[in-house]
C-alpha positions in Angstrom: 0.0 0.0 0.0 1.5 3.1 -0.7 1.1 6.8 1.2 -1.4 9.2 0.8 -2.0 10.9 -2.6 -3.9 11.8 -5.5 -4.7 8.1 -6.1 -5.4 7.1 -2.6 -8.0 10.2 -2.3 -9.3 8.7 -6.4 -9.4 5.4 -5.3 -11.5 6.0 -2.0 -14.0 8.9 -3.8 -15.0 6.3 -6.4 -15.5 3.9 -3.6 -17.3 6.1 -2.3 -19.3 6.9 -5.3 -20.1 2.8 -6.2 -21.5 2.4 -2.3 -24.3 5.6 -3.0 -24.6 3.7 -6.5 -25.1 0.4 -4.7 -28.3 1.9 -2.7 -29.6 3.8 -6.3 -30.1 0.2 -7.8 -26.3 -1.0 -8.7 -26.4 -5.1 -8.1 -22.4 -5.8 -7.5 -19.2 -4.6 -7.2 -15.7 -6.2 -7.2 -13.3 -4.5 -5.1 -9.8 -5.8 -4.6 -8.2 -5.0 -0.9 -7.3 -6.9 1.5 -8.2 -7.5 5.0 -8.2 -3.6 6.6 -9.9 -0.4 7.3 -10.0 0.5 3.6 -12.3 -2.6 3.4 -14.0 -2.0 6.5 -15.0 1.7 5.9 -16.1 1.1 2.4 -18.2 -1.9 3.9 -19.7 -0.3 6.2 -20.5 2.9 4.0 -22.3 0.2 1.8 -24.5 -1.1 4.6 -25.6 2.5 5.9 -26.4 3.1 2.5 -28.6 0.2 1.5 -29.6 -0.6 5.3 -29.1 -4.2 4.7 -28.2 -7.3 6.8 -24.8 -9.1 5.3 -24.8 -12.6 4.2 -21.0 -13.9 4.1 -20.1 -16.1 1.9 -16.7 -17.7 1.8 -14.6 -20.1 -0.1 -15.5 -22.7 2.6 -19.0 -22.7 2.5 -21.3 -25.6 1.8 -22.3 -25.5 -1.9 -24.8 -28.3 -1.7 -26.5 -26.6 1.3 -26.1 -23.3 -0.9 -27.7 -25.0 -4.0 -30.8 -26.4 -2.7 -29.9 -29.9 -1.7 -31.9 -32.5 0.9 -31.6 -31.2 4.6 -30.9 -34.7 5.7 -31.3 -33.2 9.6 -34.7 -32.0 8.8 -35.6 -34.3 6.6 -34.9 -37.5 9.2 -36.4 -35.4 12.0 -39.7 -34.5 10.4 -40.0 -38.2 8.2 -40.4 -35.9 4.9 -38.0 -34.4 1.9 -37.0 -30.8 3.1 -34.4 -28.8 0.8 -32.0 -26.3 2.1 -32.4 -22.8 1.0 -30.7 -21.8 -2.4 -28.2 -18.4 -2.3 -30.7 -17.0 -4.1 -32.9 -17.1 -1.3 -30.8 -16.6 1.3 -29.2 -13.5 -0.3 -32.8 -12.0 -0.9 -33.3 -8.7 1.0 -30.0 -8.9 2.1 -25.9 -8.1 1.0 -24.0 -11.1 -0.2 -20.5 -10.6 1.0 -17.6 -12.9 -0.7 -14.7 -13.0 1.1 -11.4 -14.8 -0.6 -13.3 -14.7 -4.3 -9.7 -15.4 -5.6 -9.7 -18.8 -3.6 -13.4 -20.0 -4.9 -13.5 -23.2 -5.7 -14.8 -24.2 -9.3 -18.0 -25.4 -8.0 -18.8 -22.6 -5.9 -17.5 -19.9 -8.6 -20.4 -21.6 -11.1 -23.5 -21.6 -8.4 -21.9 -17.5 -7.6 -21.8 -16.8 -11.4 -25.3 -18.4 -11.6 -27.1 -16.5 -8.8 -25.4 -13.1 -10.1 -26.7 -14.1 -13.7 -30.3 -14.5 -12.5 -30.4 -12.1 -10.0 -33.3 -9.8 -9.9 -33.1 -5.5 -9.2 -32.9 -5.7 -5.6 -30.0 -8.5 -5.2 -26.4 -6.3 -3.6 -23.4 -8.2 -4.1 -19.8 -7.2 -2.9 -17.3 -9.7 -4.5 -13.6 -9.7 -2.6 -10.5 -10.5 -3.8 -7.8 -10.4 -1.4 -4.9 -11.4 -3.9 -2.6 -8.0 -4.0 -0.8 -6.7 -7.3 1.1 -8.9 -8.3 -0.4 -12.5 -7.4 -1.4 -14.9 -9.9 -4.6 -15.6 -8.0 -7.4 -13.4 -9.1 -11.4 -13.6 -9.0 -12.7 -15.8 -11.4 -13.6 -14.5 -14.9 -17.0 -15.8 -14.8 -17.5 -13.4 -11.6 -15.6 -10.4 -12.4 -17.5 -10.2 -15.7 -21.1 -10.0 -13.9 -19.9 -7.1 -11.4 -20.5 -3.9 -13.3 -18.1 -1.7 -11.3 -14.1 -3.2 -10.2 -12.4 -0.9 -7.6 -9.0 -0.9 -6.4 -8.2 -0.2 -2.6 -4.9 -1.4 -2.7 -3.6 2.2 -2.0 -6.0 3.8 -0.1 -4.6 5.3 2.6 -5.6 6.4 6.0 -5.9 9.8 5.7 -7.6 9.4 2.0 -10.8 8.2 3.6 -11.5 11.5 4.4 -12.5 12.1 1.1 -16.3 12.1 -0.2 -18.4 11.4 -3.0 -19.0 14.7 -5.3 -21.7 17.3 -5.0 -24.6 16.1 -6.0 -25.7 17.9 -9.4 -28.4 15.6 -11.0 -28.3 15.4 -15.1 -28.9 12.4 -17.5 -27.2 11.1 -20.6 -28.6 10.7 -24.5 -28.5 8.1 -26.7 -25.4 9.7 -28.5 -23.3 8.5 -25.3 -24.5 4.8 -26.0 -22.3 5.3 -29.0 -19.4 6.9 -27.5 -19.1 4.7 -25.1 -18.9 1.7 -27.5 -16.2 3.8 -29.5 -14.3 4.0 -26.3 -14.9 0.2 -25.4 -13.5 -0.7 -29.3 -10.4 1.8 -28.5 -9.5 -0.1 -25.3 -10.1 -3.5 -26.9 -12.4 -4.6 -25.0 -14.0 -7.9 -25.9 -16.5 -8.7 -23.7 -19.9 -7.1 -24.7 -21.5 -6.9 -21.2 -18.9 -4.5 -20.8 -20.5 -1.5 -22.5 -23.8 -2.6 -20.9 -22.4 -2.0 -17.1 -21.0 0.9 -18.6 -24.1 2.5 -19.7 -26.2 1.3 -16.7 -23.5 2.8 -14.7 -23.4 6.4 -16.6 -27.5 6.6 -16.3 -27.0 6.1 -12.8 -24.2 8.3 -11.8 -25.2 11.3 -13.9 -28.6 11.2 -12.3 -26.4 12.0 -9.0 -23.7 13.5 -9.8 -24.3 15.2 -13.7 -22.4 13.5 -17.0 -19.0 14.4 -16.9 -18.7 12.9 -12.8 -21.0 10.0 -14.7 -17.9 9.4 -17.9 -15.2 9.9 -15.7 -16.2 7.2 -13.0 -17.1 4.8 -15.9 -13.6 4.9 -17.5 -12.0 4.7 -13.9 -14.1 1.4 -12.6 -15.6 0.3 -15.6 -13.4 0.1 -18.8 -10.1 0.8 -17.6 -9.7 -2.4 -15.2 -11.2 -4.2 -18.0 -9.0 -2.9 -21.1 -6.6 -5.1 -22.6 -4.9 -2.4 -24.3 -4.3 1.2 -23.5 -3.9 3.3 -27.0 -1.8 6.2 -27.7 -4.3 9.4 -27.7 -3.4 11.7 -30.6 -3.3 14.4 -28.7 -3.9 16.0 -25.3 -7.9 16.2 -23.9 -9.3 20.0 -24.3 -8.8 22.2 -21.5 -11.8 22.8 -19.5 -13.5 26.3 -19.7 -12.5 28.7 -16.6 -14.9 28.7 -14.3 -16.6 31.8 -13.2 -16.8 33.4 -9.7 -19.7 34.6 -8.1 -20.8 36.9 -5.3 -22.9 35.3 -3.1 -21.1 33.7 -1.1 -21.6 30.3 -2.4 -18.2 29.8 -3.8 -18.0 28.6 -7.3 -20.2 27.0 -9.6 -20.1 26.6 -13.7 -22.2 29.8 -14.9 -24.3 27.7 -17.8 -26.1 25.0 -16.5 -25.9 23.0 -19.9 -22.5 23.0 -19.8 -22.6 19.5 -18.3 -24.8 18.8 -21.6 -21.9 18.9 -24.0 -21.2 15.6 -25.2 -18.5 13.8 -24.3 -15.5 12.4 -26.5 -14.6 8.6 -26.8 -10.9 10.1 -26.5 -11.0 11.8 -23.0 -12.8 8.5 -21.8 -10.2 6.8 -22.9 -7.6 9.1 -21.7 -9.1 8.8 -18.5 -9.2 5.3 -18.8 -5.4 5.1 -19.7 -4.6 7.3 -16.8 -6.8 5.3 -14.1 -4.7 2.4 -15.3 -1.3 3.2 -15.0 -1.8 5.3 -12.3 -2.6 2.3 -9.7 -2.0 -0.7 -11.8 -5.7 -1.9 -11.9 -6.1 -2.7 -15.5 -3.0 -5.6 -15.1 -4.4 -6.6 -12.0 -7.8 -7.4 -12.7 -6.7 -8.5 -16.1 -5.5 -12.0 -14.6 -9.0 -12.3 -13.8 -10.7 -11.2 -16.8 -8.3 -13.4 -19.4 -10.6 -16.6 -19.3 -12.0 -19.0 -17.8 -8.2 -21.1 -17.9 -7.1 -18.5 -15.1 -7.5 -18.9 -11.5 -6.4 -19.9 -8.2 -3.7 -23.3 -7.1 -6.5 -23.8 -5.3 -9.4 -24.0 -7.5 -7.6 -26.5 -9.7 -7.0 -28.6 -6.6 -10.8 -28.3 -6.0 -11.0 -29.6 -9.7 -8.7 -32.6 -9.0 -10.2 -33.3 -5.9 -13.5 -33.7 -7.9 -12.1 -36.4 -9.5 -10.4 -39.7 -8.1 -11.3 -42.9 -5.6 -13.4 -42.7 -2.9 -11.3 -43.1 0.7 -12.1 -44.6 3.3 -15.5 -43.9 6.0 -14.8 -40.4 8.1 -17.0 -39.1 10.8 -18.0 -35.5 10.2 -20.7 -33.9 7.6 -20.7 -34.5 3.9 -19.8 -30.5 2.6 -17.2 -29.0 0.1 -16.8 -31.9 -2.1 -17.6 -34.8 0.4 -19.9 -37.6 -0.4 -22.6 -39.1 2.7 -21.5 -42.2 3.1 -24.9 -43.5 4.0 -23.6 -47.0 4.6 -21.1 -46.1 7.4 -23.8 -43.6 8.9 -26.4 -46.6 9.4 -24.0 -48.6 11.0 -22.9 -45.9 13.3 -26.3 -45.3 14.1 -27.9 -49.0 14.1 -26.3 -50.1 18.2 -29.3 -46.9 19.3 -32.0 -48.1 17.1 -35.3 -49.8 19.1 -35.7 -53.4 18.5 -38.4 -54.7 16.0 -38.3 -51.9 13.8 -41.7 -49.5 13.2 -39.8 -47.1 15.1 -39.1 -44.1 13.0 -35.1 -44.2 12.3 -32.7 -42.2 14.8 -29.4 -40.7 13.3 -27.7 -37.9 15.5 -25.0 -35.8 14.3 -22.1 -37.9 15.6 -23.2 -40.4 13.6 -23.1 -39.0 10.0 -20.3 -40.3 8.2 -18.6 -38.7 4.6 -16.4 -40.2 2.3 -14.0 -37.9 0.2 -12.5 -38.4 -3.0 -8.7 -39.0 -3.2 -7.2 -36.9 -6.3 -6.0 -39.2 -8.7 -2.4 -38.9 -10.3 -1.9 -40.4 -14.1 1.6 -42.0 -13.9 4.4 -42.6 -16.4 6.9 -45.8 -16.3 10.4 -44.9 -18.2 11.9 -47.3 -19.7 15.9 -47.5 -20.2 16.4 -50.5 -22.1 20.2 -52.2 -23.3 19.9 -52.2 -26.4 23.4 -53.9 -27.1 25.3 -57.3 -28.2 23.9 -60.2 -29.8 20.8 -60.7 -27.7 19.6 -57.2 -28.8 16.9 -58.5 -31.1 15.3 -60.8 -28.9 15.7 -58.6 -25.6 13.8 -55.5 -27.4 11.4 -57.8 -28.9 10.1 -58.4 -25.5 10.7 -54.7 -24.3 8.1 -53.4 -27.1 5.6 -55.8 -26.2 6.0 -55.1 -22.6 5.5 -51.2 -23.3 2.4 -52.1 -25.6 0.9 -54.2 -23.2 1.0 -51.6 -20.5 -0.1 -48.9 -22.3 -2.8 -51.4 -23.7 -3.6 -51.9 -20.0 -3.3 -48.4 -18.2 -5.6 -46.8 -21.0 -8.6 -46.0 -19.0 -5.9 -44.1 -16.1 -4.1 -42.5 -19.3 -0.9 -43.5 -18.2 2.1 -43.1 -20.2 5.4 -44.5 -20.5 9.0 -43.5 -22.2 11.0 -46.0 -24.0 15.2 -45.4 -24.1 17.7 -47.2 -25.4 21.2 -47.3 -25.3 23.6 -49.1 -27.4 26.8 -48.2 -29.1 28.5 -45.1 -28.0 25.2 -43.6 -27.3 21.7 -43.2 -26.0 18.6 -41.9 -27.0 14.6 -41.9 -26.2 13.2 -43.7 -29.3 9.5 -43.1 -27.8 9.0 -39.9 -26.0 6.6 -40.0 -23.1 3.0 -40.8 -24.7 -0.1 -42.8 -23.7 -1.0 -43.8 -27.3 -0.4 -47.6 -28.3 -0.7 -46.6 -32.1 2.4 -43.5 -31.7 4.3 -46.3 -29.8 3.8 -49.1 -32.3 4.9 -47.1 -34.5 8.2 -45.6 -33.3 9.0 -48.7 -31.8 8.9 -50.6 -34.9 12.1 -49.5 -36.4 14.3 -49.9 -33.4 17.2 -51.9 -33.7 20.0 -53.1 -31.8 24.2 -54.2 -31.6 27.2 -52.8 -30.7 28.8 -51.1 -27.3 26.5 -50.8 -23.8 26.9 -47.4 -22.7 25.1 -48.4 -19.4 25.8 -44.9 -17.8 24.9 -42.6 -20.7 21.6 -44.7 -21.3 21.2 -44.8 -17.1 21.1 -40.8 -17.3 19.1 -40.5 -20.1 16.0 -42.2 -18.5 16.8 -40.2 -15.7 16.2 -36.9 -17.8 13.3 -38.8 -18.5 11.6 -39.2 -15.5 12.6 -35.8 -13.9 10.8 -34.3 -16.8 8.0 -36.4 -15.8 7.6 -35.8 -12.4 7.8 -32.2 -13.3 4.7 -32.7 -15.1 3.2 -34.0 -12.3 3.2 -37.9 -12.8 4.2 -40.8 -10.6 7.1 -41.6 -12.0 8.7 -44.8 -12.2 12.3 -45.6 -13.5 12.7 -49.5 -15.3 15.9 -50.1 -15.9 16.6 -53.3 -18.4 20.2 -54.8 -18.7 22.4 -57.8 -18.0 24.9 -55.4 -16.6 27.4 -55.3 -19.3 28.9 -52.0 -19.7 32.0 -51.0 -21.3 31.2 -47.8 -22.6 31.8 -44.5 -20.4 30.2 -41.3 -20.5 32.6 -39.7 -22.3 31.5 -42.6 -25.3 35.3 -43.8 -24.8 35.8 -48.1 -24.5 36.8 -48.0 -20.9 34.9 -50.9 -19.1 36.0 -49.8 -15.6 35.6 -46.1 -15.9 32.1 -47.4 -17.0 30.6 -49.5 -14.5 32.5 -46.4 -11.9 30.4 -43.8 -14.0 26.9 -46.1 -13.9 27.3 -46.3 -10.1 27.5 -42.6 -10.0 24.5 -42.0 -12.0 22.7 -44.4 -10.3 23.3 -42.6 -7.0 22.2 -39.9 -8.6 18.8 -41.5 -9.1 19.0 -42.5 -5.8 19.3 -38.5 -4.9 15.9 -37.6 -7.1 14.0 -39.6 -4.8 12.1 -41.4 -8.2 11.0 -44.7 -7.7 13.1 -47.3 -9.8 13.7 -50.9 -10.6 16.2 -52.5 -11.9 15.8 -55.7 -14.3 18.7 -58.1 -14.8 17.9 -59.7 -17.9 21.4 -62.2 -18.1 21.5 -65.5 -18.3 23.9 -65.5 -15.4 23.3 -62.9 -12.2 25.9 -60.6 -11.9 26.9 -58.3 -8.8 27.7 -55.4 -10.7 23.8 -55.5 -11.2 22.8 -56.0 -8.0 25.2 -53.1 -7.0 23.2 -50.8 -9.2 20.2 -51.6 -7.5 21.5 -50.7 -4.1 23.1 -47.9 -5.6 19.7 -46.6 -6.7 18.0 -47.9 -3.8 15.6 -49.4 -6.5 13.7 -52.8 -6.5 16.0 -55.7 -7.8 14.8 -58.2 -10.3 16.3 -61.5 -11.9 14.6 -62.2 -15.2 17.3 -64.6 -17.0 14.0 -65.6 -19.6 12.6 -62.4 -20.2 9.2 -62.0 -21.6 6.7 -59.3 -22.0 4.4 -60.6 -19.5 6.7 -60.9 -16.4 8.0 -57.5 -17.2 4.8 -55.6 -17.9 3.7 -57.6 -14.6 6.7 -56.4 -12.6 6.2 -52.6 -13.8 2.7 -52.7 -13.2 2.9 -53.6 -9.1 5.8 -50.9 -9.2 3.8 -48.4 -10.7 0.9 -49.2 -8.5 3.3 -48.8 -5.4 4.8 -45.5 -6.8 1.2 -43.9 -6.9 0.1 -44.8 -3.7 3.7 -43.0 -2.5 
């Protein structure tokens, strides 16, 4: 926040300005601050002006209570169906306060955007958003789109809340302003068409108050500017306004010509004045965030869209809200050792014995396969390899798992099939790959690694596979040196160990060696001896690790 100044005292006169608005008719208002006596004052100026009751509304509450749902309280005590009552009805007469609107969750933001959308003249709403400049979180678009007027009291100070709301001087617009209002809207680019609507709701409303040019300038300070996604050069400088004459009386001084207020205004000092409320306190970037689409919003939000989705957990004792399913099972039981004998007793369930289940968020994974492609066995070992990776993917469709496929051989590695959950893009890069030569163990060791680090960062449960009979004579440096290569695959695989990534290691010889069993230690991975390797063991084997690694 910064110190008192011409944008503080702007900032808290339009605030002032949207709360006598708010009891002339206007249905909601966005305003960005956080928790404070910026927020507080403008608050309570809105509830002496409309003389309402607040309903708070936060991103905790209960949005099957909130959209009409069974009273199951009620319902059981009275033996018949009772609903809750909706927002709508709850809100009705009263002002709907949201607190934290940046941390909404997606099902709450849609029943919000639906009860603004339907609301009828007398519905008040005051939408927070506590994110400050800067923060990726921001109201939802759906929300900030439905509230005519945005303000910003970010940098209100103390000593700006001194400041009013003009002098009253009551006037009205034409329907030449409809068009110079849309003029300004196309200037500013903006998209959204409900955007010149608010705006020329807004203007009727403030120049019956407050006279036109109070009316344009107010409108391109909440209205357009926080909503403008670009802010045009002006080809020149706004007219200067006429001087002012003084009079005698005592009354200090007032405009001479009463219809001066009547000259019509230009789409380029709206704009100006747009441009200026911008950059002068940052609003148009901040509320931007908000306004992009519906892809922006909160971390949390998109963990209430993941928690949407996903298992069932076990039986908890506690009510079934934000997200949480009755668990109507576990509540009978709870409640069966109280019931009366017989039965034709009506049924008694107490609070204690409600039981919820909630939804675990489910996490796709990917299995990386580094694969020794090398020596005479080649053919035969990747034969088994490829089926292994089709038969997984073939398997862990319905999850959309993926997996990675690398080989090494030669003097190199590489991943012959990027990460993917398709079985046709994997048949088909697979199909060419061949084998022979070197086993650059560590180079094809640090490749999958790559692999799976890049997976994790994508969010998957990654697990590591490594394939080989342990062979290496190839170092990193792609020179034939094979002690400096089994040194350099123990370093990589303590590297692996170091990620923290889930891993197994395969030892696909005929005979068991220790260097391979070293590797596995090294990596603190799983250890397997498959001296007849065939698509089904393997497949098998990555499938319990891969069921392990998710539920890590």
């Amino acid at each position: 926040m910064t110190g008192h100044g011409p944008a503080g005292e702007r900032a808290w006169r339009d605030a002032m300005m949207a709360a006598r608005l708010m009891g002339a008719g206007l249905g909601a208002v966005v305003v960005r601050a956080r928790p404070g006596f910026a927020r507080d004052a403008f608050l309570e100026r809105v509830t002496g002006t409309i003389g309402r009751e607040i309903l708070r509304l936060s991103p905790e509450s209960d949005v099957a209570a909130l959209a009409g749902e069974t009273d199951l309280f009620t319902s059981l005590a009275t033996g018949r169906t009772v609903r809750h009552r909706t927002l709508a009805e709850r809100a009705r007469s009263k002002l709907l306060l949201v607190t934290g609107g940046e941390r909404l969750r997606p099902d709450l933001t849609a029943l919000l955007a639906a009860t603004l959308e339907q609301a009828d003249e007398d519905a008040r709403t005051v939408l927070i958003d506590e994110g400050g400049e800067g923060d990726d979180a921001a109201l939802p678009p759906s929300l900030a789109a439905r509230a005519p007027v945005l303000l910003d009291l970010h940098r209100v100070a103390l000593a700006d809340i001194s400041a009013g709301e003009p002098t009253p001087a009551p006037g009205e617009v034409s329907e030449s302003d409809l068009e110079t209002l849309a003029e300004a809207c196309e200037r500013l680019a903006i998209r959204d068409p409900r955007a010149l609507l608010h705006a020329w709701n807004v203007a009727r409303a403030a120049a019956a108050l407050w006279g036109r040019a109070e009316a344009f300038g107010f409108v391109a300070r909440t209205v357009l500017a926080p909503r403008a996604t670009a802010l045009p050069e002006t080809e020149g400088e706004p007219p200067e306004p006429e001087p002012q004459e003084q009079t005698n009386d005592g009354g200090g001084s007032r405009e001479t010509d009463d219809n001066d207020d009547m000259a019509p205004p230009d789409a380029r000092e709206i704009v100006v004045e747009a441009q200026a409320a911008a950059l002068a306190s940052g609003i148009a970037s901040a509320h931007r965030g908000g306004l992009r689409g519906a892809g922006a919003g909160s971390s949390t939000a998109k963990r209430g869209m993941a928690a949407a989705r996903g298992r069932l957990g076990r039986s908890r004792k506690g009510l079934p809200r934000d997200g949480r399913r009755l668990d109507l099972l576990g509540t009978l039981i709870a409640a069966a050792p109280r019931q009366a004998r017989g039965g034709g007793e009506r049924l008694q369930i107490r609070r204690d014995d409600i039981r919820y289940r909630e939804r675990q968020p489910q996490q796709r994974s990917a299995t990386v396969f580094a694969i020794d492609a090398s020596g005479s066995a080649a053919l035969a070992r990747l034969a088994e390899v490829k089926g292994a990776v089709e038969q997984l993917l073939a398997e862990s469709y319905v999850r959309r798992d993926e997996a990675a496929l690398v080989a090494f051989r030669g003097e190199q590695a590489e991943t012959v099939l990027p990460r993917t959950r398709s079985l046709a893009r994997a048949q088909r890069l697979l199909a060419g790959l061949a084998g022979g030569g070197g086993t650059p163990l560590a180079a094809g060791m640090r490749e999958g690694l790559r692999e799976a680090l890049a997976a994790r960062v994508a969010g998957r449960a990654v697990l590591l596979v490594v394939v080989t009979d342990g062979g290496g004579n190839i170092d990193l440096e792609g020179r034939p040196d094979r002690a400096r290569a089994q040194e350099d695959a123990l370093a990589v695989a303590e590297s692996v160990a170091r990620s923290g990534i889930p891993a197994l290691v395969v030892d696909c010889g005929a005979r068991s060696r220790p260097v391979v069993r070293e590797l596995a230690a090294a990596m603190k991975a799983r250890y397997y001896a498959l001296p007849r390797l065939d698509r089904e063991a393997l497949s098998g084997v990555a499938s319990a690790a891969q069921a392990r690694a998710r539920a890590a």
